[in-house]
Every structure is written in C-alpha cells, then in structure tokens.
N, C-alpha and C positions, 0 to 999 in steps of 0.2 A: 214585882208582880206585873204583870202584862194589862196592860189596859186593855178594858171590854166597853163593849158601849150600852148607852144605859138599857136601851132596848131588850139587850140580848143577858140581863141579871140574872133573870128567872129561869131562862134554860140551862145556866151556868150554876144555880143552887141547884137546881132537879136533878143533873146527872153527880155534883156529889153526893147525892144523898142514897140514889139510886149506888152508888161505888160503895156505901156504908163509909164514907168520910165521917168524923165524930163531928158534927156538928147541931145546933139544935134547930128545929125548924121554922123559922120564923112567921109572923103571925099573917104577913103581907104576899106569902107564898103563893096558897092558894087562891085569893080572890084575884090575883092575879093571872095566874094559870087560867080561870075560867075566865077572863078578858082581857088578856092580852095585845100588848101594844102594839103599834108597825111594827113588821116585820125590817123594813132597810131604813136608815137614815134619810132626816128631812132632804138633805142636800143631792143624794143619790136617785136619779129615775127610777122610778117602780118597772120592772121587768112586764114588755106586754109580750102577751100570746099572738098567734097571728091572725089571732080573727079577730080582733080589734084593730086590726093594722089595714093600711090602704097598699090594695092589691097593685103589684107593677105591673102597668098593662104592656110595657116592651119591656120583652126579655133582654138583656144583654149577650152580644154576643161574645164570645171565645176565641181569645186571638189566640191562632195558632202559631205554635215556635217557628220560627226564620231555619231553614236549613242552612244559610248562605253563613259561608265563616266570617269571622269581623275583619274586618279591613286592617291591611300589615303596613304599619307607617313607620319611617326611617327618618331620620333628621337629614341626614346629608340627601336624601330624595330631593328636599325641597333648593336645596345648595346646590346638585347638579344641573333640576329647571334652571334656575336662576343664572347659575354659572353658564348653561350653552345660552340662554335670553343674549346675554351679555358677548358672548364667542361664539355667534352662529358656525363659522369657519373652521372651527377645532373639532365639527361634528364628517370631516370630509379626511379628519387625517387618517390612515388606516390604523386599524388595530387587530390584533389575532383573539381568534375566539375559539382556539383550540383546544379542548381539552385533556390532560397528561393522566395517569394514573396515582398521580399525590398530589397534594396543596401543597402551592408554594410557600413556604416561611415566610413571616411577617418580617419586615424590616425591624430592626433594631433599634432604629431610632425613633422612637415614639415616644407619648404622655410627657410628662418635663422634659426628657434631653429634647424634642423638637424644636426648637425656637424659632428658627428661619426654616424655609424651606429651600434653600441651596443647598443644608447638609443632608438629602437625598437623591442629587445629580445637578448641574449646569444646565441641563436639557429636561427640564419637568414636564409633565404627562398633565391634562386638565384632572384626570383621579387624582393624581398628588395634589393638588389645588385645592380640591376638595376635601381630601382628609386633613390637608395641613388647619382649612377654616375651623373645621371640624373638632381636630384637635386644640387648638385656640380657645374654644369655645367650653370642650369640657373638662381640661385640665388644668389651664390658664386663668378660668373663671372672668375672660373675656365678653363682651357683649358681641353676639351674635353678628350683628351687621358690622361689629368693628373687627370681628375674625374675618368675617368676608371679604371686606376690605385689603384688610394685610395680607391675606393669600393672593388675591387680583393682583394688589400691588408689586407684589416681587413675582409675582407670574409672569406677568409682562416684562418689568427688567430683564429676567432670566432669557425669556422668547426673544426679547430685541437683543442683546448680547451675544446670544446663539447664530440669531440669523446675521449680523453685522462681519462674526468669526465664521462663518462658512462661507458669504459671499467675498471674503478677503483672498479665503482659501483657496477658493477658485480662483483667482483672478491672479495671485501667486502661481498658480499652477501652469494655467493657460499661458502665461508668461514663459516659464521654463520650457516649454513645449510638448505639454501633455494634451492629448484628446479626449474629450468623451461622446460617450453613444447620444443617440438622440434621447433626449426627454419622454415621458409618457406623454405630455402634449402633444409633441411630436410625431411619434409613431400612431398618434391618435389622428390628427392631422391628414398624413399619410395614407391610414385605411382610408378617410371621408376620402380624400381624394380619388383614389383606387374606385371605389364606390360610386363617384359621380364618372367616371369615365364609361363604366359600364353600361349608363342610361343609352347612348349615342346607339351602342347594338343591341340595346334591349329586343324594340320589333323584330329583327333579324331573327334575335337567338329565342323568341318566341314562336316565328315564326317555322322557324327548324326543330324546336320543341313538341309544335303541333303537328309536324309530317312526321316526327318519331311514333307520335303516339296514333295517328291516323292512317298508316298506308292506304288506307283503302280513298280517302278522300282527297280528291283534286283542288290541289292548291295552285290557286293560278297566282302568275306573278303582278306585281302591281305595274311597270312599267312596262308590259306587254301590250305591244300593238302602239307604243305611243312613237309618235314623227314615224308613221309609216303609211300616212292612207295617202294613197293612192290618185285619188278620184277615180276612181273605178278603170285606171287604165291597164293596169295588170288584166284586168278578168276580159276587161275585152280582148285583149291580146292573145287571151288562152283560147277566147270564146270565136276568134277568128283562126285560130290554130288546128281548131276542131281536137282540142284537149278538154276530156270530161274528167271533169271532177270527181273522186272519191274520197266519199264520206266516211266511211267504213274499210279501211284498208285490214284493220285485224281479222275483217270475216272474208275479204276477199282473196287474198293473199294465201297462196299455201301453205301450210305448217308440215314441216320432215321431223321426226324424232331423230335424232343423233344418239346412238349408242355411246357410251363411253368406253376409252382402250381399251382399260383395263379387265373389261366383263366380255365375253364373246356373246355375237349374235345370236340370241334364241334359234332350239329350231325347228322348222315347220311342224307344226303337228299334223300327224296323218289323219288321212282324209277318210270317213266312214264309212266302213265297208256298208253295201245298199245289198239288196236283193236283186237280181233282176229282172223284168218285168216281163211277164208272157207276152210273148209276139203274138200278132193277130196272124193267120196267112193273107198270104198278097192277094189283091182283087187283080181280075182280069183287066191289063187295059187297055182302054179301047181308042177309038180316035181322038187326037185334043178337041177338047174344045177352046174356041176363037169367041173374043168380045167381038158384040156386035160394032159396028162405025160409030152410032148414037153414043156409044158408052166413050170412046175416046173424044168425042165432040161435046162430050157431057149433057146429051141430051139423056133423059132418062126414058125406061119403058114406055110408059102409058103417054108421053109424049109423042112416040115413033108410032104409038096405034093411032093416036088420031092423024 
C-alpha cells in the first residue's frame, strides 16, 4: 500500500466512503473533518499568493535569440595557423583554385595505412602536412603536439631532399649543355627595368600627350630662346634697315582658297536681273562754271568778302 501522509488520512477515509468502500466509519472522522490539520508538510513551504509577496520593481528584460549561426571550428584550422606561423614562405608557393565539375577522390592512403607521410609523394604539399598531423592525432591516438611534430619533421626532410635532387639536376644538365629561359625573377627584373627607362621620356611623352589632347593650346617649347639674346643688336639692325615689324602676319598676309583637282571650279552665279531706272530728261546746259582763285588757294568765301 502507498504511503500517505499523516495529514492527508481524512481525505483518504472520506472519498472511500463516499466510493461505498465496505468499511466502518471511524469515530475520529468527523471531528476531524470539522478541524482539520495543515494542509502541506512541516518541512514543505506553504504556497504564497502574490499579494503577500514583494513586488519586483525592475522588470527583467527578454534576451532576444541571436540570428547569427554558431561559429564552424575545424581541428586542423588551428594546425594550418600554426603550421604557416611556423612556414611563412610555403604561403607564396602557387596553388590552383580552380574549380572542376566533380570532387577529386580521396587518397587511398589514410586512417592506419598512413604512417609516414612519404607514402603520399617525395614532394609534399603543406595540406599533406597537415592532414598527415591530423591523422596522427585521430587515428593513432597520438598527442596533438607530438603529431605536429612528426608531420614538420619529415616535411622538412622530404623539402630538403627535394630541393638538394633538383638543384643537382640542374647542374647535371647545364653541364651536358642544356639552356633555360629566364626565371620569373628574371623577367620580373627585366619589366622593372623597362619601366625605369621610360621615366627619362616621361616629360617629353607628357608633353605630346597634352598637345594631342589640346590643339587648340600653345605649347611653347622650354629651351626656346635660350643662348640667343642678342643685346639688342639684331633689332637695331632691322631698326636701321627701316624693316617693320609684323606682328600679326596671319591677318596681314593674303589668303587664296585652292580648289582641289579633282572638283571643278564653281560657276559664277548670275547676276540679278534689276529694273531699270526712269531717266530724268537732260537739263539745258549752259556755260561751265569756274572755281573762284580763293577756292584753289584755299582761301574760303567770307574770307574773299572781307
């Protein structure tokens, strides 16, 4: 049978009796009934209402939800920082970032067969370095900094080995008497060069830059007029010559239009016909008249009267 607590006896006789359970009524029922104990146990708080409660005078506020998605972390994230900290230089080698219309397949060698990272080429890529640590770590049950370790460590061997077998190779070559082109140094070189030769005509080719774009504006030359004065003995020379100076030779000079061959001479256009004007009749005439002497002596009239 389920334990009840003492409290709650009387509610637990009442409704069997009220159910017609056969039992007999016991004599402690009702004086109980009409004074009935706590309702909760001693050790339970008595439920307050809230008007016996201390009102909160700040409201809380309602944090509203974050749109922003949770942050996407990668283990080997923290392996590639760490890995270029360490090979600033392996961030300048080139790499393609093209993308194909499928994913390339996973290498074959992964999870246990990896052990070394030579069995995925002589010439490793800093990503193999990184997944090799990587691998180490969760399939080897490696410690973190001692996978990182042993991928650095045969990274390097592998790079120095590489580089030792190709600068041999060259030099076997160059030997047998092979050429090669210039380096991208080189030809890097080469533009700067190019580039700094240009400065010497810069002004020049500025300067023919701005009469393209300005016909209309006179561009005088800068070493006009220099080692040529004179002391003014040119001008006297003119000035004793009785040769006059023009200033303006474009407005004094005559201009002839020149037809071109191949169009014929316009031609005249005719001259409009006029009316002709009524003649007056002729006046009678009579003897000439003669200037007075005064008038060729340029004396005038009222002069000759006094």
């Amino acid at each position: 049978m389920v334990r009840k607590i003492a409290t709650q006896v009387h509610q637990r006789v009442s409704r069997l009796l009220r159910s017609g359970y056969a039992i007999t009524e016991p004599a402690w029922l009702q004086p109980v009934l009409d004074h009935p104990p706590l309702t909760l146990p001693v050790k339970e708080p008595p439920s307050r209402t809230a008007y016996d409660l201390k009102a909160d005078s700040k409201l809380k506020k309602l944090r509203e939800p974050s749109t922003r998605p949770l942050p996407i972390y990668y283990l080997e994230d923290d392996i590639r920082r760490q890995f270029f900290v360490d090979h600033p230089f392996e961030t300048f080698r080139p790499r393609t970032l093209v993308e194909t219309d499928h994913i390339q397949d996973a290498n074959p060698i992964a999870g246990l067969q990896w052990t070394r990272l030579s069995q995925r080429g002589r010439n490793p890529t800093s990503e193999d370095a990184i997944h090799f640590a990587l691998n180490m770590y969760q399939y080897h049950h490696t410690a973190l900094s001692d996978a990182y370790a042993q991928a650095v460590t045969q990274f390097r061997a592998l790079r120095s080995e590489h580089h030792v077998a190709t600068t041999f190779a060259v030099m076997e070559a160059e030997a047998l008497g092979s050429t090669f082109g210039p380096t991208e140094a080189q030809s890097a070189h080469e533009y700067f060069k190019k580039s700094i030769s240009t400065w010497e005509r810069q002004a020049e080719l500025d300067e023919g830059a701005l009469a393209a774009r300005k016909r209309w504006k006179a561009i005088i030359d800068k070493n006009h007029g220099q080692n040529q004065w004179s002391k003014g003995e040119e001008y006297v020379r003119l000035w004793q010559e009785g040769a006059r100076p023009n200033y303006m030779p474009a407005l004094t000079e005559p201009t002839m239009e020149v037809a071109s061959p191949s169009t014929p001479p316009p031609a005249p256009a005719p001259a409009p016909m006029r009316r002709p004007a009524a003649t007056a009749p002729p006046k009678a005439k009579g003897p000439p008249k003669t200037k007075p002497l005064g008038d060729y002596l340029g004396v005038r009239a009222d002069q000759r009267k006094k």
